[in-house]
C-alpha positions as CSV (number, residue, x, y, z in Angstrom):
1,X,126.5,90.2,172.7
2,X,123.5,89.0,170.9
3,X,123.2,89.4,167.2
4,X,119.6,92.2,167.8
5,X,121.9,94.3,170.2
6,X,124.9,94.2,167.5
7,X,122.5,95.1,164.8
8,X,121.0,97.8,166.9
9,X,124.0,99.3,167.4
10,X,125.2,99.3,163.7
11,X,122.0,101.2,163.0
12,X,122.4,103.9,165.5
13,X,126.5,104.7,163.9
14,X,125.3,104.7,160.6
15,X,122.8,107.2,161.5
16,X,125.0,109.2,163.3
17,X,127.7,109.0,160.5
18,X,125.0,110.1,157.9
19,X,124.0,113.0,160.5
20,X,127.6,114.4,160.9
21,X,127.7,114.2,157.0
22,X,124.6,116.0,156.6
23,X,126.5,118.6,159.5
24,X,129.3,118.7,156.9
25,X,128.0,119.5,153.5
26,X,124.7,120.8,154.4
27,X,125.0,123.3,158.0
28,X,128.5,124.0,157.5
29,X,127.0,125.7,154.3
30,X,124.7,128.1,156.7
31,X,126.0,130.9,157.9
32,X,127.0,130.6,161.7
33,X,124.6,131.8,163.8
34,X,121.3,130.7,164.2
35,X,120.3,129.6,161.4
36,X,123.0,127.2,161.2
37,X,122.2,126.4,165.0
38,X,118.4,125.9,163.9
39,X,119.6,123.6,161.0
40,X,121.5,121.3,163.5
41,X,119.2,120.8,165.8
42,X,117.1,117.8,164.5
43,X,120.6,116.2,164.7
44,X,120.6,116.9,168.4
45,X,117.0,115.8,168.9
46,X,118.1,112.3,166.9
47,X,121.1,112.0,169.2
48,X,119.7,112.2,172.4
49,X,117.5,109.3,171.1
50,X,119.8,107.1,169.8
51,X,120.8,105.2,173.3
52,X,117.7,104.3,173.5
53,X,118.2,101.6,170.9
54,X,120.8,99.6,173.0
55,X,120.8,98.1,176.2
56,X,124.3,96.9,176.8
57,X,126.3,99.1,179.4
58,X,129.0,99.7,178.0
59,X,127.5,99.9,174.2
60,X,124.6,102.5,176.1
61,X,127.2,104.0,178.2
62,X,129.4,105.1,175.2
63,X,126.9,105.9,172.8
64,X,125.4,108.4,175.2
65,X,128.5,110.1,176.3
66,X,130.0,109.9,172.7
67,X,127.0,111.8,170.6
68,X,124.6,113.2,173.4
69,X,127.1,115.0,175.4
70,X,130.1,115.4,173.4
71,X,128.9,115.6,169.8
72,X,126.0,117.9,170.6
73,X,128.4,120.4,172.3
74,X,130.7,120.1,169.8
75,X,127.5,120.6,167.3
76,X,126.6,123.6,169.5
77,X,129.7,125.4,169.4
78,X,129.9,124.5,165.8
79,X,126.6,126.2,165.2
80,X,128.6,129.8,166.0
81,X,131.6,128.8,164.2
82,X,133.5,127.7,167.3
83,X,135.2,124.7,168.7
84,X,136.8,121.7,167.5
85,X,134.7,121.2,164.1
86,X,134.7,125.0,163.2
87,X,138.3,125.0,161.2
88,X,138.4,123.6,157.7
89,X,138.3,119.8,157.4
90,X,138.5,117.0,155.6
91,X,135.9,114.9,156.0
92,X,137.0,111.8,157.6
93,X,138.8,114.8,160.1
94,X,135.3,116.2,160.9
95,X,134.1,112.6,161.5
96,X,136.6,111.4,163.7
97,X,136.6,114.9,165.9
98,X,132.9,114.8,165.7
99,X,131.8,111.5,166.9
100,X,135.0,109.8,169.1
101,X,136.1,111.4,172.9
102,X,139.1,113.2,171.0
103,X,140.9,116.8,170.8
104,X,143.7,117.0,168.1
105,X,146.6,118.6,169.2
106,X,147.2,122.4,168.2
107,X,149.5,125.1,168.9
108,X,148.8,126.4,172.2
109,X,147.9,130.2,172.7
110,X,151.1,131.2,174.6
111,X,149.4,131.5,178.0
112,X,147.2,128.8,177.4
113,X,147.7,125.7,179.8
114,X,148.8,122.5,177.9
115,X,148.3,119.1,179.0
116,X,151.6,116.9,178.8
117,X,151.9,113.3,179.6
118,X,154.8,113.1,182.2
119,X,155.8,109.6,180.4
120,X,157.8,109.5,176.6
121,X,156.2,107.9,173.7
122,X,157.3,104.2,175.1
123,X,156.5,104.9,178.6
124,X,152.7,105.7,177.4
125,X,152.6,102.4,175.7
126,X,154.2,100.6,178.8
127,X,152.0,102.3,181.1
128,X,148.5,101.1,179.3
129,X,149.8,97.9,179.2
130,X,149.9,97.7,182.9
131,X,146.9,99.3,182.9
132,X,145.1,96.7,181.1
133,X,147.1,94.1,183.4
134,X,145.9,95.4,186.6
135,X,142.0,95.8,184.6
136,X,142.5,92.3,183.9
137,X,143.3,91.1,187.3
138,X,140.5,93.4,188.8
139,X,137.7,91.2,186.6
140,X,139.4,87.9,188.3
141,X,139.2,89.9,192.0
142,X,135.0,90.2,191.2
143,X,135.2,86.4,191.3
144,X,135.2,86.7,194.9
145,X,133.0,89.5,195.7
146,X,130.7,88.0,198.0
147,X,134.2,87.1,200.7
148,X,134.9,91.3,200.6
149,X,133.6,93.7,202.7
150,X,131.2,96.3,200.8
151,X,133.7,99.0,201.1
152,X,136.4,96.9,199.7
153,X,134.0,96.7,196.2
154,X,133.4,100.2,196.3
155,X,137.3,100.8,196.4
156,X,137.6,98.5,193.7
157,X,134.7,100.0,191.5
158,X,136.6,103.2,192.2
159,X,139.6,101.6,190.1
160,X,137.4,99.9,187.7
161,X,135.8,103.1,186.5
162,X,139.5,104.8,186.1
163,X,140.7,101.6,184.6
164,X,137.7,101.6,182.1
165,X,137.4,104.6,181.0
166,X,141.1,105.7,180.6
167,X,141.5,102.0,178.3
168,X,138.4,102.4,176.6
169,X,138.7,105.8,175.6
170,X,142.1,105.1,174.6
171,X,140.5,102.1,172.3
172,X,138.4,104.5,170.5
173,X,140.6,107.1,169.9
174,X,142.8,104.5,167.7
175,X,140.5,105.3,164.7
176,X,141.8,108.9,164.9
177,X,145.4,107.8,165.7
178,X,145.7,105.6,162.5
179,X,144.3,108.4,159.9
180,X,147.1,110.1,161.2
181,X,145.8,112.4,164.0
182,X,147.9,113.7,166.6
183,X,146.0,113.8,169.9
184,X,146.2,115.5,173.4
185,X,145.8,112.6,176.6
186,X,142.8,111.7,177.4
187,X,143.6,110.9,180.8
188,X,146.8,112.4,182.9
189,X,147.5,109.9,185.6
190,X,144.2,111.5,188.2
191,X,146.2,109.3,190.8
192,X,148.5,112.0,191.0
193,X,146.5,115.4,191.5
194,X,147.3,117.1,194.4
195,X,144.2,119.0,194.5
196,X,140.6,119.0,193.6
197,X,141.4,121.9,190.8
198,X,144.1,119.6,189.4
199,X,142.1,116.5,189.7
200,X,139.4,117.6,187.6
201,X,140.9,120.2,185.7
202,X,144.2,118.7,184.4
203,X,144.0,115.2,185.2
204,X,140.4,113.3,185.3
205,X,138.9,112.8,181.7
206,X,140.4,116.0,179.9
207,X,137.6,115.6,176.6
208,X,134.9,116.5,179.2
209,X,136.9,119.2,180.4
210,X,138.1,120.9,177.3
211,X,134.1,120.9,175.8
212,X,132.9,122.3,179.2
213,X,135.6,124.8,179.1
214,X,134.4,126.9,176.0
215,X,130.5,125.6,176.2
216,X,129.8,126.7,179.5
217,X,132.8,128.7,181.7
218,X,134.1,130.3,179.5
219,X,130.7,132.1,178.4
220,X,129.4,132.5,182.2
221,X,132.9,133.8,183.1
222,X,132.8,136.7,180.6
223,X,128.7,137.7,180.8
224,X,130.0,137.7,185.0
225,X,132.8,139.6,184.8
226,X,132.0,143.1,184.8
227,X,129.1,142.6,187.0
228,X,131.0,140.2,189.7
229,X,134.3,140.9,189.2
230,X,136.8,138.5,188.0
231,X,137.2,136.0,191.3
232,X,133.5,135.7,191.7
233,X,133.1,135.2,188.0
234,X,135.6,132.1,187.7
235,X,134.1,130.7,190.6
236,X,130.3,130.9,189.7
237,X,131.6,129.5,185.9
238,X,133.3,126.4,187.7
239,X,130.6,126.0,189.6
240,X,128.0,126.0,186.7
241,X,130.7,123.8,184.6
242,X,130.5,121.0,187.9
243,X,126.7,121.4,187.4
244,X,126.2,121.2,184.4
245,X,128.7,117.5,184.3
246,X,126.4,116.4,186.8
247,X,123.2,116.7,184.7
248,X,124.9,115.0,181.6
249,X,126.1,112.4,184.1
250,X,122.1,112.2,185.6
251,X,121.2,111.8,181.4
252,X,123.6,109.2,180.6
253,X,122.5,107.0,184.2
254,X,118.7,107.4,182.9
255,X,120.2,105.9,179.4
256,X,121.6,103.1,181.5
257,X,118.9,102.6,183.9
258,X,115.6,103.6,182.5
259,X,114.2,104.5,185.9
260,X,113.5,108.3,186.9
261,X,116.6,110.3,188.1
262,X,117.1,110.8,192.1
263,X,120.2,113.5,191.1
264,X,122.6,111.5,193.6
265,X,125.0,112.3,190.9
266,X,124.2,115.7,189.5
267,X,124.8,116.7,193.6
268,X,128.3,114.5,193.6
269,X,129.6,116.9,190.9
270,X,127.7,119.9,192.6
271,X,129.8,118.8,196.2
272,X,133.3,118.4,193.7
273,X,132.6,122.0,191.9
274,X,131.6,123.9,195.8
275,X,134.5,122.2,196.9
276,X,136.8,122.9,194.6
277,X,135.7,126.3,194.3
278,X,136.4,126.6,198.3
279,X,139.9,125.5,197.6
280,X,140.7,127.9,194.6
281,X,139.4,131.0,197.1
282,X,141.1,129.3,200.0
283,X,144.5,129.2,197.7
284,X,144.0,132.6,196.5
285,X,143.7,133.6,200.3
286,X,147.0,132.0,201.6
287,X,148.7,133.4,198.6
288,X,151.1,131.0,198.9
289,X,151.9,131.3,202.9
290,X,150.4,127.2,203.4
291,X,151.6,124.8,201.0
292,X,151.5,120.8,202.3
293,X,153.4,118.3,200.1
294,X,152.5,116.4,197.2
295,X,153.0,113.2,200.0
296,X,149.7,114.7,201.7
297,X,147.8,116.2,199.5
298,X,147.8,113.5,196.5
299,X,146.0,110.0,198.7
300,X,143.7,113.3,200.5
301,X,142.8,114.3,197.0
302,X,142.3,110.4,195.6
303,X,140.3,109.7,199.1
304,X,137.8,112.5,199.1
305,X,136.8,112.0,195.4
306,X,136.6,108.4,196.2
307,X,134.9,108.7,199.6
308,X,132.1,111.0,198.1
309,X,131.4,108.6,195.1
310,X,130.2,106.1,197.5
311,X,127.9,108.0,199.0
312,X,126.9,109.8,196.1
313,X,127.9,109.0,192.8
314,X,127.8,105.0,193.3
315,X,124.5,104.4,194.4
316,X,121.8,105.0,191.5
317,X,124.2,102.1,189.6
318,X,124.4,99.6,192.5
319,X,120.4,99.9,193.4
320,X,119.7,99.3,189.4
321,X,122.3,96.3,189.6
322,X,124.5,97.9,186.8
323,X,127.7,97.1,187.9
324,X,126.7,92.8,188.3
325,X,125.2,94.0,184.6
326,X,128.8,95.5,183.9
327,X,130.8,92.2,185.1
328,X,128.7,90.0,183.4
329,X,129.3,91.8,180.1
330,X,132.9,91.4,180.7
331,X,132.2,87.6,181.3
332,X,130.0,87.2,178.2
333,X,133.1,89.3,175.5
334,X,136.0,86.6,177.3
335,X,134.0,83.5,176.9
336,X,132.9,85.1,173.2
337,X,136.8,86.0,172.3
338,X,138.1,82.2,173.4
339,X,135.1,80.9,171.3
340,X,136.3,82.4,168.7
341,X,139.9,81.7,168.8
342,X,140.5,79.0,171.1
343,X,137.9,77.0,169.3
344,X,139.4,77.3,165.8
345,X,142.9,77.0,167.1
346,X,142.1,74.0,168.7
347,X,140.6,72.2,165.3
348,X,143.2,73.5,163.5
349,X,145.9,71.4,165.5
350,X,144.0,68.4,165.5
């Protein structure tokens, strides 16, 4: 990484650090409401600005999902005293669940659904460890992209995103594990949903899923409810929650791109949410009469999200040239790790 983009990037946390003090001592002193909403939203403005300052993928990427989507809907349900920064705090606590893709584990309401990792302790540790592994042995696989066919690198882009973001979101959550924090997964093994609704609503990147819940369904569903009744209510609210993903998703690729949306993805989620919303009715319709097994419906599950990225959610990247952007980062943080031990370990034995 060059020394401007490094130094960009210190800038842009600092600021953001200073803003979610600021959200600390000085709106968390405001009544909630909107006057506390009113006090908090330069702090949006800033935050949607931020990525600007980077041009790195993955330092962009981050940046934009961490404080434009995450932290301004956590600063937004904050604003009515709701959500994960509404309960007392210390500070460093606010921090953390302010700024990193984290949600500290609580006691469940009793009919609440809880997500549990199906491996102990060890088996977690063993299991991102062959994660890593098999992420490490992809980057050697892209040495040889121009012998596979084009739907072979889309298949392994389809890993490459699940590898990456389950490691690297696992990576920044260590902040928050080593004050002490006890976390919910951020990832529950997607490989294994067997069906859209458990794909994306227990499995696939559960931070995005637990800030859409109370930011966007769960208001929709109750101002619906007495007017649609409650089926048509849930399914409108999932429906605005897919949409609404898609837009942040559209925001983060113009952060990464710089060139005018086309919405390719904002209509990938808007196919996941109409389809999954198809499947909830169908579900509630056979009532239990059709059930096919986990054999079937997991690789139909894994192959329709994955056959729909490629034509939909794939595209803006691979006509911006972000994912040969995206390898050669990769390339450019090995050969700057060896540098800097390989280097000194090799003057040191002579």
């Amino acid at each position: 990484m060059e020394n401007s983009e490094m130094k960009s990037l210190g800038y842009v946390w600092i600021l953001a650090i200073a803003s979610f003090c600021y959200c600390y001592f000085i709106s968390a002193s405001i009544p909630k409401g909107l006057f506390r909403l009113l006090s908090l939203l330069p702090i949006i403005f800033l935050f949607t600005t931020l990525p600007l300052h980077l041009s790195a993928f993955h330092l962009c990427g981050l940046t934009a999902f961490f404080l434009v989507w995450l932290a301004n809907f956590k600063l937004l349900l904050f604003s009515f005293g709701r959500g994960p920064l509404s309960p007392p705090q210390p500070l460093l606590h606010f921090i953390c669940t302010a700024s990193l893709p984290i949600k500290i584990s609580q006691n469940p309401h009793p009919n609440s659904y809880k997500i549990t990792s199906p491996y102990s302790k060890t088996g977690q540790k063993v299991a991102f460890l062959i994660k890593a592994l098999a992420f490490a042995a992809l980057l050697k696989v892209y040495k040889y992209r121009q012998f596979l066919h084009p739907n072979v690198i889309l298949a392994l882009y389809c890993c490459h995103v699940y590898l990456a973001a389950e490691l690297i979101l696992a990576l920044a959550a260590a902040p928050a594990r080593a004050i002490g924090l006890e976390l919910e997964p951020q990832f529950n093994e997607p490989y294994l949903a067997t069906s859209l609704q458990d794909f994306w609503g227990r499995r696939w990147n559960l931070m995005v899923s637990s800030i859409l819940r109370p930011t966007i369904y769960f208001p929709i569903r109750g101002f619906t409810a007495s007017r649609l009744g409650p089926r048509c209510s849930h399914l409108l609210a999932m429906l605005a929650a897919f949409t609404v993903s898609g837009l942040m998703h559209e925001v983060i690729y113009y952060y990464l791109t710089r060139v005018t949306p086309t919405w390719e993805v904002t209509w990938f989620f808007v196919l996941q949410g109409v389809c999954t919303a198809a499947e909830v009715a169908a579900k509630k319709a056979a009532a239990g009469r059709w059930q096919f097994p986990p054999a079937v419906t997991r690789p139909l599950t894994v192959v329709f999200v994955a056959v729909t990225s490629f034509w939909l959610f794939f595209p803006q990247l691979l006509r911006n040239h972000v994912d040969v952007k995206t390898i050669g980062e990769y390339s450019i943080l090995i050969d700057f790790v060896k540098e800097k031990t390989l280097l000194p370990l090799s003057l040191y034995l002579q």
